[in-house]
C-alpha positions in Angstrom: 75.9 -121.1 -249.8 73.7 -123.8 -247.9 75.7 -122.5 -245.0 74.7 -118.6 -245.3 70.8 -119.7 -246.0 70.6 -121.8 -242.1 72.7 -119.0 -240.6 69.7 -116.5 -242.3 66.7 -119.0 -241.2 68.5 -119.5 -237.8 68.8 -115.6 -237.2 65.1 -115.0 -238.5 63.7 -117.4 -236.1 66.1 -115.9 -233.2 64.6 -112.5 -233.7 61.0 -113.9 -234.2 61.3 -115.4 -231.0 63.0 -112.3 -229.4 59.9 -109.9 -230.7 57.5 -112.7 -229.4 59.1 -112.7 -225.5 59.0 -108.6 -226.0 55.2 -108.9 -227.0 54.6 -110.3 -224.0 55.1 -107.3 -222.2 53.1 -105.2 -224.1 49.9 -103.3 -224.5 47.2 -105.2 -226.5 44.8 -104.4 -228.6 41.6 -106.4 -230.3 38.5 -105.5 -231.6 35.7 -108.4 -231.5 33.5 -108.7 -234.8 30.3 -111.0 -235.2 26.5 -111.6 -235.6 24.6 -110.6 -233.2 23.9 -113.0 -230.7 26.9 -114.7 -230.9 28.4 -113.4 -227.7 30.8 -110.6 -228.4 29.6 -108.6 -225.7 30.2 -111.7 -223.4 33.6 -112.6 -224.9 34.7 -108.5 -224.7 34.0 -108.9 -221.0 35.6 -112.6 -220.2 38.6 -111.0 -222.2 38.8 -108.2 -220.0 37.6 -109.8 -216.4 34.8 -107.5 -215.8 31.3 -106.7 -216.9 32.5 -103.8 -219.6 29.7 -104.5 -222.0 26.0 -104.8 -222.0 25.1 -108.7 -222.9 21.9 -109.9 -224.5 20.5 -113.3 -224.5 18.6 -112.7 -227.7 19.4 -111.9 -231.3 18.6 -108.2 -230.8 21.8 -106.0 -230.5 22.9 -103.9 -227.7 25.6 -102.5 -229.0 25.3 -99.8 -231.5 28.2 -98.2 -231.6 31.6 -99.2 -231.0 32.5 -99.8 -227.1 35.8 -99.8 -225.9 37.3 -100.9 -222.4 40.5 -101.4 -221.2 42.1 -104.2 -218.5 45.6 -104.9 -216.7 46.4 -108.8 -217.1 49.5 -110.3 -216.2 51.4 -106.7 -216.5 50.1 -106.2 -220.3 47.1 -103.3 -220.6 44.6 -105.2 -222.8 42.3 -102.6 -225.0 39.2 -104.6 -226.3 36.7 -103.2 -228.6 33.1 -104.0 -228.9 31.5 -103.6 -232.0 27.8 -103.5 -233.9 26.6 -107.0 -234.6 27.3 -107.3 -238.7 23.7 -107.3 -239.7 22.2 -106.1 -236.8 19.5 -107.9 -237.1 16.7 -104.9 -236.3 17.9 -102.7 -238.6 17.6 -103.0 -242.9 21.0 -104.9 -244.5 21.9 -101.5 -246.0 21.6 -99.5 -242.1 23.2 -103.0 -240.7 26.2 -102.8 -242.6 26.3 -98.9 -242.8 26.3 -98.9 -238.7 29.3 -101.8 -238.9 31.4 -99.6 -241.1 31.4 -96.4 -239.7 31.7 -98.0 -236.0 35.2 -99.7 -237.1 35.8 -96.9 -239.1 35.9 -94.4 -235.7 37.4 -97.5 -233.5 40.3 -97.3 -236.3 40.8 -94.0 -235.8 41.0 -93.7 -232.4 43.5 -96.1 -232.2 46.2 -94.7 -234.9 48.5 -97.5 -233.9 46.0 -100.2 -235.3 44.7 -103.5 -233.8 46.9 -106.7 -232.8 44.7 -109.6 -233.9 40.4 -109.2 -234.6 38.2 -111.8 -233.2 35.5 -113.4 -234.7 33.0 -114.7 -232.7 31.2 -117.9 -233.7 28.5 -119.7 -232.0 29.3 -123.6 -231.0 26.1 -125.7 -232.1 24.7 -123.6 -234.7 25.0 -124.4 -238.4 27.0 -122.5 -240.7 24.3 -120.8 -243.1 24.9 -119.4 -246.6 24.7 -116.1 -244.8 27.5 -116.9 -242.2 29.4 -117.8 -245.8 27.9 -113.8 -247.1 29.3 -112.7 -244.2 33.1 -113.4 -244.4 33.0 -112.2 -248.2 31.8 -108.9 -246.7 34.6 -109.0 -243.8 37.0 -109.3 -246.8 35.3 -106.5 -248.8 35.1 -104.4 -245.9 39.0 -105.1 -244.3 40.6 -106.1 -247.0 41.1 -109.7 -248.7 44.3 -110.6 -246.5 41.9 -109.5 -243.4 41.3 -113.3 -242.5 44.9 -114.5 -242.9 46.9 -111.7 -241.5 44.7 -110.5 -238.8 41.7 -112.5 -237.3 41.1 -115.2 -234.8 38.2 -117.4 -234.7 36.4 -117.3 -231.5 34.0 -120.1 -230.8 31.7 -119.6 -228.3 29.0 -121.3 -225.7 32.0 -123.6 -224.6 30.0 -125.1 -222.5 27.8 -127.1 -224.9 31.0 -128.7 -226.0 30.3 -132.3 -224.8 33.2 -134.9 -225.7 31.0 -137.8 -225.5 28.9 -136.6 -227.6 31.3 -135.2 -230.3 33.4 -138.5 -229.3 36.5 -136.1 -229.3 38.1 -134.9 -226.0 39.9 -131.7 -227.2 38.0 -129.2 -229.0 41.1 -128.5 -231.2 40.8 -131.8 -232.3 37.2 -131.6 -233.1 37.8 -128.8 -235.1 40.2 -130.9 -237.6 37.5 -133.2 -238.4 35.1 -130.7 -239.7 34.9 -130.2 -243.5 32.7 -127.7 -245.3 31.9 -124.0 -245.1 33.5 -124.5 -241.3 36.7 -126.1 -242.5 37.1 -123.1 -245.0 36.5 -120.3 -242.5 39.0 -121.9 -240.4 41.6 -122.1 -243.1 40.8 -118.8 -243.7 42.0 -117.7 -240.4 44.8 -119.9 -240.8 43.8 -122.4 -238.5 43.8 -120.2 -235.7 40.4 -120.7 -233.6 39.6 -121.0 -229.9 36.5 -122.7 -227.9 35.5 -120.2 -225.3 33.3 -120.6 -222.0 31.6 -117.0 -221.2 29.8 -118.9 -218.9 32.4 -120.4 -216.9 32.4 -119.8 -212.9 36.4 -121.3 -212.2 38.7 -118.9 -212.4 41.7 -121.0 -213.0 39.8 -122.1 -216.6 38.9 -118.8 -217.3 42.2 -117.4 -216.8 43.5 -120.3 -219.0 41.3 -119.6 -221.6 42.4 -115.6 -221.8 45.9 -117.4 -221.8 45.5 -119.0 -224.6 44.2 -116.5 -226.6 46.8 -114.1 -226.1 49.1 -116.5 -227.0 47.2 -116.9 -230.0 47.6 -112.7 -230.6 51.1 -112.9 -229.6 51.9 -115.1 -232.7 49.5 -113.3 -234.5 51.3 -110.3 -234.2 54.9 -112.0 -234.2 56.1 -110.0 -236.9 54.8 -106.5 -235.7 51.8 -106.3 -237.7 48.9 -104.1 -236.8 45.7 -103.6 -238.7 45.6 -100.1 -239.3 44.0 -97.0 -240.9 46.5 -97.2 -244.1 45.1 -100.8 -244.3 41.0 -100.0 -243.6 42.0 -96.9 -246.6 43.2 -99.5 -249.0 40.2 -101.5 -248.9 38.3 -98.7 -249.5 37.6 -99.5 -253.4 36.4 -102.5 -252.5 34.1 -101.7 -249.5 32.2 -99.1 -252.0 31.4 -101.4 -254.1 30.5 -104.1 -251.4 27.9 -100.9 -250.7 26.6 -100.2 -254.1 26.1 -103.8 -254.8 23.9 -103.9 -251.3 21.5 -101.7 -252.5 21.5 -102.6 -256.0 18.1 -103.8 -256.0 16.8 -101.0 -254.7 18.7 -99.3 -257.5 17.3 -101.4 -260.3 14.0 -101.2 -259.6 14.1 -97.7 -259.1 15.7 -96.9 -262.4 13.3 -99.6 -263.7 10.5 -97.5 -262.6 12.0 -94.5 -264.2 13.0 -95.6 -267.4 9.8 -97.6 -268.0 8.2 -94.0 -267.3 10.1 -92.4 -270.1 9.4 -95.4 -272.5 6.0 -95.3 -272.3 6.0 -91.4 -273.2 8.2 -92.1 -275.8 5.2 -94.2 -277.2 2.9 -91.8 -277.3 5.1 -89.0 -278.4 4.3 -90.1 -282.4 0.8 -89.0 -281.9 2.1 -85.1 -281.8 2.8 -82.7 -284.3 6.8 -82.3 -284.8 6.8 -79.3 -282.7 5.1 -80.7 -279.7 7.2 -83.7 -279.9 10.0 -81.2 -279.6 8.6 -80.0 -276.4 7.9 -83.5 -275.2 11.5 -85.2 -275.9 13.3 -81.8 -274.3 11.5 -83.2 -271.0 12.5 -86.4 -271.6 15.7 -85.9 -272.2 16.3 -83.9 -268.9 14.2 -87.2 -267.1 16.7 -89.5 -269.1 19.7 -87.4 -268.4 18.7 -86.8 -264.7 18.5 -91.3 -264.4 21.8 -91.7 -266.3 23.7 -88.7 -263.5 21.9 -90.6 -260.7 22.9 -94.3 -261.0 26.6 -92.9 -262.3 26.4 -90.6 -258.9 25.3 -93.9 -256.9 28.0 -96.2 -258.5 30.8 -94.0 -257.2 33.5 -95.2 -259.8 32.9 -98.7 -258.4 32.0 -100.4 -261.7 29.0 -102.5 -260.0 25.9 -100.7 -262.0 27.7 -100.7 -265.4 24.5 -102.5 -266.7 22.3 -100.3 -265.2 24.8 -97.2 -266.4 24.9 -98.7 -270.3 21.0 -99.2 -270.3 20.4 -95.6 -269.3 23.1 -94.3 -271.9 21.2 -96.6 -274.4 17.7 -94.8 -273.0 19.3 -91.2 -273.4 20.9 -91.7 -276.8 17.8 -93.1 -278.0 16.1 -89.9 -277.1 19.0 -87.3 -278.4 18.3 -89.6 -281.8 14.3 -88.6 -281.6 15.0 -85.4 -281.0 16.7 -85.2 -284.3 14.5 -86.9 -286.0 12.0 -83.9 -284.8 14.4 -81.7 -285.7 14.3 -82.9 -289.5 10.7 -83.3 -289.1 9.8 -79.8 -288.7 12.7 -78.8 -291.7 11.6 -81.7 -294.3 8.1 -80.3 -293.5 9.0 -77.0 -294.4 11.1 -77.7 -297.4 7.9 -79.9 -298.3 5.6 -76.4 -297.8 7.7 -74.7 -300.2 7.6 -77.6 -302.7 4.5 -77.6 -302.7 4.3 -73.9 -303.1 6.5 -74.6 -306.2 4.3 -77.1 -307.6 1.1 -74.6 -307.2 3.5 -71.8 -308.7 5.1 -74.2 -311.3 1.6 -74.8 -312.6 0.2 -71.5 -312.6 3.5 -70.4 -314.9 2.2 -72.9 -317.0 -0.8 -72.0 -317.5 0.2 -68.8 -318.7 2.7 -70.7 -321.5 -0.2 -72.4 -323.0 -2.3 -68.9 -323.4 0.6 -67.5 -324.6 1.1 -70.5 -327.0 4.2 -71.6 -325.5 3.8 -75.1 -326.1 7.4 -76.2 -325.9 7.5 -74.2 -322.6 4.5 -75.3 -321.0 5.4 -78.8 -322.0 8.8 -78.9 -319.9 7.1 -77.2 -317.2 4.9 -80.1 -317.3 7.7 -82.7 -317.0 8.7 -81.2 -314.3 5.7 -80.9 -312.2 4.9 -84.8 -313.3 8.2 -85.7 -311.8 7.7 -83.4 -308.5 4.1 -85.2 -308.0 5.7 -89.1 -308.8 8.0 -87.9 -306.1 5.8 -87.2 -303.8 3.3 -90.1 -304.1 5.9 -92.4 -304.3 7.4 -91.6 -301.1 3.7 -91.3 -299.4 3.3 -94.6 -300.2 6.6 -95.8 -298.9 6.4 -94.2 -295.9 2.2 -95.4 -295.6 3.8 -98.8 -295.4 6.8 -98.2 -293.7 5.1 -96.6 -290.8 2.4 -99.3 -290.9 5.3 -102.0 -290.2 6.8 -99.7 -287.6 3.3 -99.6 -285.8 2.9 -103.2 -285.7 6.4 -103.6 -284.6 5.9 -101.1 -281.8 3.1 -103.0 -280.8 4.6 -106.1 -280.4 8.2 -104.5 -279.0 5.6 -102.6 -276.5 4.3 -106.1 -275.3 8.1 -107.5 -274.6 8.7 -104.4 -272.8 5.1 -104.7 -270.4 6.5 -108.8 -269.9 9.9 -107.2 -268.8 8.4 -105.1 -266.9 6.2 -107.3 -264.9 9.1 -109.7 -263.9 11.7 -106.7 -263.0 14.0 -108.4 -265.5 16.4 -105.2 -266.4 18.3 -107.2 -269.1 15.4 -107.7 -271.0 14.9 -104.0 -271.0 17.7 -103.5 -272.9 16.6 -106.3 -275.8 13.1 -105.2 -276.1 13.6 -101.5 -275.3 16.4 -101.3 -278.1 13.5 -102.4 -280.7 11.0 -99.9 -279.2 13.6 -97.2 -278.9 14.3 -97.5 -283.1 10.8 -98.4 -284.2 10.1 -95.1 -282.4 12.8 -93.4 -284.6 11.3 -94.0 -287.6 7.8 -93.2 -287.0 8.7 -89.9 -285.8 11.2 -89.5 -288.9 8.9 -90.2 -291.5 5.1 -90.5 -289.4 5.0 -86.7 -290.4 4.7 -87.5 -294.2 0.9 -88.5 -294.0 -0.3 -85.1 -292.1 1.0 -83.3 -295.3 
């Protein structure tokens, strides 16, 4: 048994080295990712010995779109792709990261085969921000979460301000093991692989042994045959919609903020109105409400990242489907009251007749029954006087919370407060009606 498991390890590591001398003699292909101003224009052209891309000292991107080029080195065609600085940093976050994706998404596609290894370029000397931390979860949402470990190469550039003195190590390799933090963890996310590169350099024998390590680096990479591909960019796609949707999510919130703080302030006034033209006033409503509700669901795009914003604007347009029923009852219970009352009026006229006819015993039941008809009716008067004052006061102060959300953007509270509105509102207009008859 122990015998069968070394012969299996030994002929796995004989082929692994056989597809690693094969590699060597063929085509390459990387695509170079990064912040603007890191040098990724600079490293595309080191990479391929020639001035292929357009460099820029500054943080202001060039490149735009995804550039390509292609080299002969050391018998192996080397295909190097150039793409938009992630958050180009003259564009909005949402355009930035829009212009990213569909760049990769057209470099993947015109290269069906897929990509050996992706580089990401990091500048020597500057600080690893929270954003440089944003970034890399966005790489993963965009490529996949296995992009780091499977397929990219940490490319550290402005070699040239590597001083060993002053780092007190000699080899930047070295140097690199002694970092902890958010650098540490980027480089363990790419599996330790990372690189100190010299764009800069004028001696050809360093700069041809820097390329030389790299591909060595891709070669190993890519040991195993793996390529990042269009099957992979597809399976991340889930994840990179959501990654979008969340972007703009403030955007979104305040927008359906704006919208649904709209419709709750004409729900407010909408007691004042007769039944009827409450009717009139909810049917708009509920095509406003409806029309927020499609909109953020439309937005969303299955991802699950506005589900708050999604149950708040369900909440909204149930809330208004309930008022409009309440109308609906209105304008019935204040016809059925009409014809009570025409029964009252007709009750008592029949009984006046009984008592100049004589008939007492008649006119006496017909009496009971209007007595118990009129208790019916004060009764619930007063109830609802009192009822509807306690509503109005709870309005009131339900109306306040809601303004206070308002004012600090805090969609949660909309929810708390705008519930209480939402049913005080249902009750006025359920039973407000009672006084105007």
């Amino acid at each position: 048994m122990e015998k069968n498991i070394m012969a299996t390890i030994f002929f796995i590591l004989v082929a692994a080295s056989h597809v690693l001398m094969s590699d060597k003699n063929k085509d390459i292909d990387l695509v170079i990712i990064g912040k603007t101003g890191n040098g990724k224009s600079a490293t595309g052209n080191t990479i391929l010995g020639k001035k292929s891309f357009v460099t820029s000292p500054n943080s202001k991107s060039v490149t735009k779109t995804a550039q390509f080029d292609y080299s002969e080195y050391n018998n192996r065609i080397i295909k190097v792709v150039d793409s938009p600085g992630i958050f180009d940093t003259d564009l909005s976050k949402e355009d930035g990261l829009k212009l990213f994706i569909d760049a990769i998404h057209n470099a993947i596609a015109l290269n069906p085969e897929g990509y050996h290894a992706f580089l990401l370029v990091v500048r020597f000397g500057s600080r690893f921000t929270e954003e440089d931390q944003k970034t890399v979860y966005f790489l993963k949402k965009i490529f996949g979460e296995d992009f780091f470990s499977k397929f990219v190469i940490m490319v550290v550039t402005y070699g040239d301000n590597y001083d060993a003195e002053e780092t007190g190590v000699a080899r930047f390799s070295d140097w690199v093991k002694t970092q902890g933090g958010s650098l540490k963890n980027l480089v363990d996310e790419c599996g330790g692989r990372v690189i100190l590169f010299d764009n800069k350099c004028k001696d050809e024998v360093k700069k041809k042994t820097q390329v030389d390590q790299l591909l060595t680096m891709v070669d190993r990479l890519s040991v195993l045959g793996l390529r990042y591909t269009n099957s992979h960019f597809k399976m991340a796609l889930d994840e990179r919609e959501k990654m979008m949707v969340e972007n703009i999510l403030p955007m979104i919130r305040e927008e359906s903020l704006r919208e649904a703080s709209l419709i709750l302030e004409q729900l407010g006034q909408v007691q004042a109105h007769e039944p009827k033209k409450r009717l009139d006033i909810l049917e708009a409503l509920e095509s406003r409400a409806g029309a927020l509700l499609e909109g953020i669901i439309e937005q969303d795009k299955g991802t699950g990242a506005l589900d708050a914003l999604i149950e708040n604007a369900q909440h909204i347009v149930q809330n208004v489907g309930d008022q409009m029923h309440a109308a609906n009852e209105a304008l019935e219970l204040q016809a059925n009251k009409v014809k009570t009352k025409k029964k009252i009026k007709d009750l008592k006229e029949t009984r006046d007749h009984a008592r100049k006819d004589n008939n007492f015993q008649l006119a006496a039941d017909l009496k009971e029954k209007i007595d118990y008809l009129e208790r019916a009716f004060a009764d619930q008067d007063e109830t609802d006087r009192l009822r509807s004052q306690d509503l109005k006061v709870a309005y009131e102060r339900a109306l306040g919370e809601f303004k206070s959300a308002k004012e600090e953007s805090a969609w949660a509270m909309i929810k708390s407060f705008g519930r209480g509105l939402l049913n005080n509102l249902y009750y006025i207009l359920s039973f407000g009606f009672l006084r105007d008859l």
